[in-house]
C-alpha positions as a Markdown table, in Angstrom:
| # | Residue | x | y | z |
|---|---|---|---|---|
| 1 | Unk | 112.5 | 108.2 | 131.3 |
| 2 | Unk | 108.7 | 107.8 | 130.7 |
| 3 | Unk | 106.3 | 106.5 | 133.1 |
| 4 | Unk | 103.2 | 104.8 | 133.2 |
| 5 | Unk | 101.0 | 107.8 | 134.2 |
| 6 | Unk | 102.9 | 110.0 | 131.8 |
| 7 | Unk | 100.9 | 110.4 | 128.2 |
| 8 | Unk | 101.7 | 110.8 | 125.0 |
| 9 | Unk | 99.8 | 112.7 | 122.1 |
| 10 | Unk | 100.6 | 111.2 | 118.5 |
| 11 | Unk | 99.8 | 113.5 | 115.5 |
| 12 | Unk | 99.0 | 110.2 | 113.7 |
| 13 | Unk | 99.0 | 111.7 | 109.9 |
| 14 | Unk | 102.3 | 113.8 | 110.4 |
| 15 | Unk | 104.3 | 109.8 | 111.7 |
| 16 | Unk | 102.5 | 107.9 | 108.7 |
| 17 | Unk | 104.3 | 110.3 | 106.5 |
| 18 | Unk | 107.4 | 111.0 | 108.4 |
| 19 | Unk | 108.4 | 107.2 | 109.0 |
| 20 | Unk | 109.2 | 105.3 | 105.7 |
| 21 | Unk | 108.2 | 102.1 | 106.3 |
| 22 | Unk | 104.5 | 104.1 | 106.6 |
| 23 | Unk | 105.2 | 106.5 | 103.7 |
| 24 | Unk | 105.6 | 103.2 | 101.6 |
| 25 | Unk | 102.4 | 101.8 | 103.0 |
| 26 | Unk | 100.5 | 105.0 | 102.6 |
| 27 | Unk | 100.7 | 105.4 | 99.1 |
| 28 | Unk | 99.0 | 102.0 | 98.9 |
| 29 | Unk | 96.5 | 101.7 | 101.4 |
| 30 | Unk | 96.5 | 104.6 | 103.8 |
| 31 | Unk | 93.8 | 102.2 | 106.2 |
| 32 | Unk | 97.0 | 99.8 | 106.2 |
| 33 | Unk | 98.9 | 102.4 | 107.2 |
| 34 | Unk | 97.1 | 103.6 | 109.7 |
| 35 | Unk | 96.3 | 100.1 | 111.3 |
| 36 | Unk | 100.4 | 99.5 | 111.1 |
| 37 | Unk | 100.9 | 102.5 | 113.2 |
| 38 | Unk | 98.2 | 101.8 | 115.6 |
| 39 | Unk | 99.8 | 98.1 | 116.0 |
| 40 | Unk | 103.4 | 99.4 | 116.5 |
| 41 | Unk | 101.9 | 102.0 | 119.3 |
| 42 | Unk | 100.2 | 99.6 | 121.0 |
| 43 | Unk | 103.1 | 97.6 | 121.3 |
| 44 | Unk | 105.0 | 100.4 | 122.4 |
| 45 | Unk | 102.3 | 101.0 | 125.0 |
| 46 | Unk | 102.3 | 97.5 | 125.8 |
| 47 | Unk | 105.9 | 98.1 | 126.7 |
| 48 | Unk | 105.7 | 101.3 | 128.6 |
| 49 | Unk | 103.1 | 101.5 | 130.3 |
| 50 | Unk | 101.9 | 105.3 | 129.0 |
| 51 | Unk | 98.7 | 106.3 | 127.9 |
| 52 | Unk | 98.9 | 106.8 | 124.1 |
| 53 | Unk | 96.4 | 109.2 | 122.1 |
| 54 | Unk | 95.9 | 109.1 | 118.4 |
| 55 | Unk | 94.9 | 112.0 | 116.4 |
| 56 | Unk | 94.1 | 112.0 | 112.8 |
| 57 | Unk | 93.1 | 114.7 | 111.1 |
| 58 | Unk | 89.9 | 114.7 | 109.6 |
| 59 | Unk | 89.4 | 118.7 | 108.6 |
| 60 | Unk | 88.0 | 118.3 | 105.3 |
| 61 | Unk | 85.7 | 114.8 | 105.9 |
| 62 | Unk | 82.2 | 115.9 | 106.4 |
| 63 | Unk | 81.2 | 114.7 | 110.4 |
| 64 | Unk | 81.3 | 115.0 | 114.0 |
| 65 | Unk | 84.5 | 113.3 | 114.7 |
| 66 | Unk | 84.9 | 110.1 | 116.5 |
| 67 | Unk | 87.2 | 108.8 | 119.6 |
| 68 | Unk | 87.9 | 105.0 | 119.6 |
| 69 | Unk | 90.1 | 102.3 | 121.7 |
| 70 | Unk | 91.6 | 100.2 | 119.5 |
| 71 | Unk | 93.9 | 98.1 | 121.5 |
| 72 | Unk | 94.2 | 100.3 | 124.7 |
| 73 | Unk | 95.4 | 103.0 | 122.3 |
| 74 | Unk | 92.8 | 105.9 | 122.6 |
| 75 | Unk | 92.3 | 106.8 | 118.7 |
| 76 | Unk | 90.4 | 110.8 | 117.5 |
| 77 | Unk | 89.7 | 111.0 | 114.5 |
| 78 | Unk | 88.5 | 115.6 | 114.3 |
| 79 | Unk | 85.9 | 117.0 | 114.1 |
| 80 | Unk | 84.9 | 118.8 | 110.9 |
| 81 | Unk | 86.7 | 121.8 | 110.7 |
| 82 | Unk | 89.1 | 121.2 | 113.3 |
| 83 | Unk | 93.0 | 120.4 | 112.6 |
| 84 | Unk | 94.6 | 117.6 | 114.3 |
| 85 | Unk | 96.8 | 120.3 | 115.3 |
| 86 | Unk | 93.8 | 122.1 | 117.5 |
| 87 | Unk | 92.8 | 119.1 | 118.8 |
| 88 | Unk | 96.2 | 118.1 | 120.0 |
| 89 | Unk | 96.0 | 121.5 | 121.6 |
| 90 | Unk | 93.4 | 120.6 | 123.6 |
| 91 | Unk | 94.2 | 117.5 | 124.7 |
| 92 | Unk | 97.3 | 119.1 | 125.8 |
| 93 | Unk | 95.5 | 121.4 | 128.1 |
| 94 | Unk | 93.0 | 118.7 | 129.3 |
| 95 | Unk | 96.0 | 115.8 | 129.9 |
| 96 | Unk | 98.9 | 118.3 | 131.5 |
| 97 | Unk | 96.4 | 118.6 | 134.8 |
| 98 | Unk | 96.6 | 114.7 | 135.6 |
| 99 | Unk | 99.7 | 113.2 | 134.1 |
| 100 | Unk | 103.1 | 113.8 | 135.8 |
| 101 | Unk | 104.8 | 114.2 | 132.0 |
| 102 | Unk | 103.0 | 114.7 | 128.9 |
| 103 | Unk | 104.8 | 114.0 | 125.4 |
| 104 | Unk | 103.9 | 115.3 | 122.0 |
| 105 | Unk | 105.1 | 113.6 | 119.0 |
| 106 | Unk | 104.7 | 115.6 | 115.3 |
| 107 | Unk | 107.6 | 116.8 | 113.5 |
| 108 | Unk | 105.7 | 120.2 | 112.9 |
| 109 | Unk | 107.5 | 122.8 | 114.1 |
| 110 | Unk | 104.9 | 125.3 | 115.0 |
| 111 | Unk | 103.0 | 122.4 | 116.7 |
| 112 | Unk | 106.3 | 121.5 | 118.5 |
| 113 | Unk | 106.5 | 124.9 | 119.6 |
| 114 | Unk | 102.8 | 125.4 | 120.8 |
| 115 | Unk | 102.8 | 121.9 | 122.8 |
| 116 | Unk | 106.1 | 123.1 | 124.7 |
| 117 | Unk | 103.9 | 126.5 | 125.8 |
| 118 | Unk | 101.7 | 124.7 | 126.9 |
| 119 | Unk | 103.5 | 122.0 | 129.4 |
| 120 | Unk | 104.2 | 119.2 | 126.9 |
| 121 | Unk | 107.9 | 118.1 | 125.8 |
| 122 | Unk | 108.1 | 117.8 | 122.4 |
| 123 | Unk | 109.1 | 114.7 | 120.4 |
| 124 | Unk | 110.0 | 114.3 | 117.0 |
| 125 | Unk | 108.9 | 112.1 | 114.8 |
| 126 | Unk | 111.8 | 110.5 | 114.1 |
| 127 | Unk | 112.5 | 110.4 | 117.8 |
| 128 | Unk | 109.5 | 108.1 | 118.1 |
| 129 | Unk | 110.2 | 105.9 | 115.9 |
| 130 | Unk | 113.6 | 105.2 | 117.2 |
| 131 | Unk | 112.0 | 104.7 | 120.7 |
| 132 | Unk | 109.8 | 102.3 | 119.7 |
| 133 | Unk | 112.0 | 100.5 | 117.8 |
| 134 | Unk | 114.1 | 100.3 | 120.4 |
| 135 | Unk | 111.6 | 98.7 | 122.9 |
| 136 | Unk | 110.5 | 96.4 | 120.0 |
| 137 | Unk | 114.1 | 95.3 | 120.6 |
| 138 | Unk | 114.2 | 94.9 | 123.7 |
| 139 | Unk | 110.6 | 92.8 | 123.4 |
| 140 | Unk | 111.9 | 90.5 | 121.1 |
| 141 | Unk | 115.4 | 90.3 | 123.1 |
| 142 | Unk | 113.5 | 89.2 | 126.1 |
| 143 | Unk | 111.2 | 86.8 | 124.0 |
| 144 | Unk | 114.3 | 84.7 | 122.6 |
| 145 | Unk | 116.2 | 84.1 | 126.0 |
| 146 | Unk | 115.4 | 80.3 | 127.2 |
| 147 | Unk | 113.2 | 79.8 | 129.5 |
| 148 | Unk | 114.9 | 79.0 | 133.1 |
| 149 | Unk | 114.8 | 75.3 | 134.3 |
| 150 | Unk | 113.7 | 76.5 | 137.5 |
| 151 | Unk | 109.8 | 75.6 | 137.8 |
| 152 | Unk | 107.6 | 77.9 | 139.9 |
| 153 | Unk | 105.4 | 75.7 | 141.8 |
| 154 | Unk | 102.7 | 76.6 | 143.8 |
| 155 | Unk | 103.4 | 74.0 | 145.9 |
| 156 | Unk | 106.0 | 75.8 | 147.7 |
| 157 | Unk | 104.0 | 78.9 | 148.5 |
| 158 | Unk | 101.4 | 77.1 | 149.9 |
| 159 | Unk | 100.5 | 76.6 | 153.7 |
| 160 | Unk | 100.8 | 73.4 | 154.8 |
| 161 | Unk | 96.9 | 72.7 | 155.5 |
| 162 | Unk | 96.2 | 74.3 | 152.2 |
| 163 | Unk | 98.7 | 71.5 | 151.1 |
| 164 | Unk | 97.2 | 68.5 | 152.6 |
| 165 | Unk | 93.4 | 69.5 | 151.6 |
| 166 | Unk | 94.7 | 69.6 | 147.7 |
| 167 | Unk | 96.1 | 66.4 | 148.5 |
| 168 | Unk | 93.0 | 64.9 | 149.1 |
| 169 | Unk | 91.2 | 66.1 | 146.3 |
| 170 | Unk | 93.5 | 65.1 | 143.9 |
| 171 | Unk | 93.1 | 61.9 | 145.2 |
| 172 | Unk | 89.6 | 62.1 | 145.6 |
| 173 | Unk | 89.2 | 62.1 | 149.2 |
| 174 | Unk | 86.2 | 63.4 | 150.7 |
């Protein structure tokens, strides 16, 4: 069950490729892609509660990396010459210290493997995807039941003086 101090690492290239709805996507626009991914995360965050991470490799592009919020999702683009594996790595090491859990999600094996040594449970990407469509679910679910006929008034958790002195500015009582 995942908390909302735990945190979880997403290798962001490795779930645009590994879930089809983004594989479709990528091969048209992989910006769309990668703005579809970043919406269904923040959702899923929205939901849970965890601190979600976004790496995206960036290797081969000339640059000094960059690390972003886009909405309440932390997105890392690399550095030049560094793997999104290497920086999921580190984050690993920096995030295990002050999280009670700490999740990675890549369907590499070796990267599954390295985030388990050090203090991470792994999660596939398949896994993921299944968990946050799951939660989208559940969102929607809660979204279509009616609204109860019970109103919550204020009214009724008020003080008495508080009541009267509303009173008589509504009624424009000095």
């Amino acid at each position: 069950m995942k908390r909302r101090d735990d945190v979880l690492l997403v290798d962001g290239y490795n779930m645009i490729g590994a879930w089809p709805m983004l594989a479709r996507l990528k091969d048209e626009n992989l910006e769309d892609a990668r703005d579809k991914l970043l919406d269904m995360l923040a959702d899923y965050q929205g939901y849970t509660g965890m601190e979600i991470v976004v790496v995206f490799d960036a290797h081969q592009v000339p640059g000094s990396g960059a690390m972003f919020k886009q909405h309440r999702v932390t997105v890392v683009y690399t550095k030049e010459k560094e793997t999104a594996d290497a920086c999921i790595e580190r984050l690993a090491v920096e995030k295990a210290k002050r999280s009670r859990n700490l999740f990675v999600a890549t369907s590499d094996l070796v990267e599954q493997h390295v985030a388990f040594g050090k203090g991470a449970l792994r999660i596939s990407a398949r896994e993921l995807l299944t968990d946050v469509q799951q939660n989208r679910k559940s969102i929607e679910k809660a979204l279509e039941r009616p609204l109860s006929n019970h109103r919550n008034e204020l009214d009724n958790a008020l003080s008495l003086d508080v009541r009267m002195k509303l009173e008589r500015m509504r009624r424009g009582e000095p």
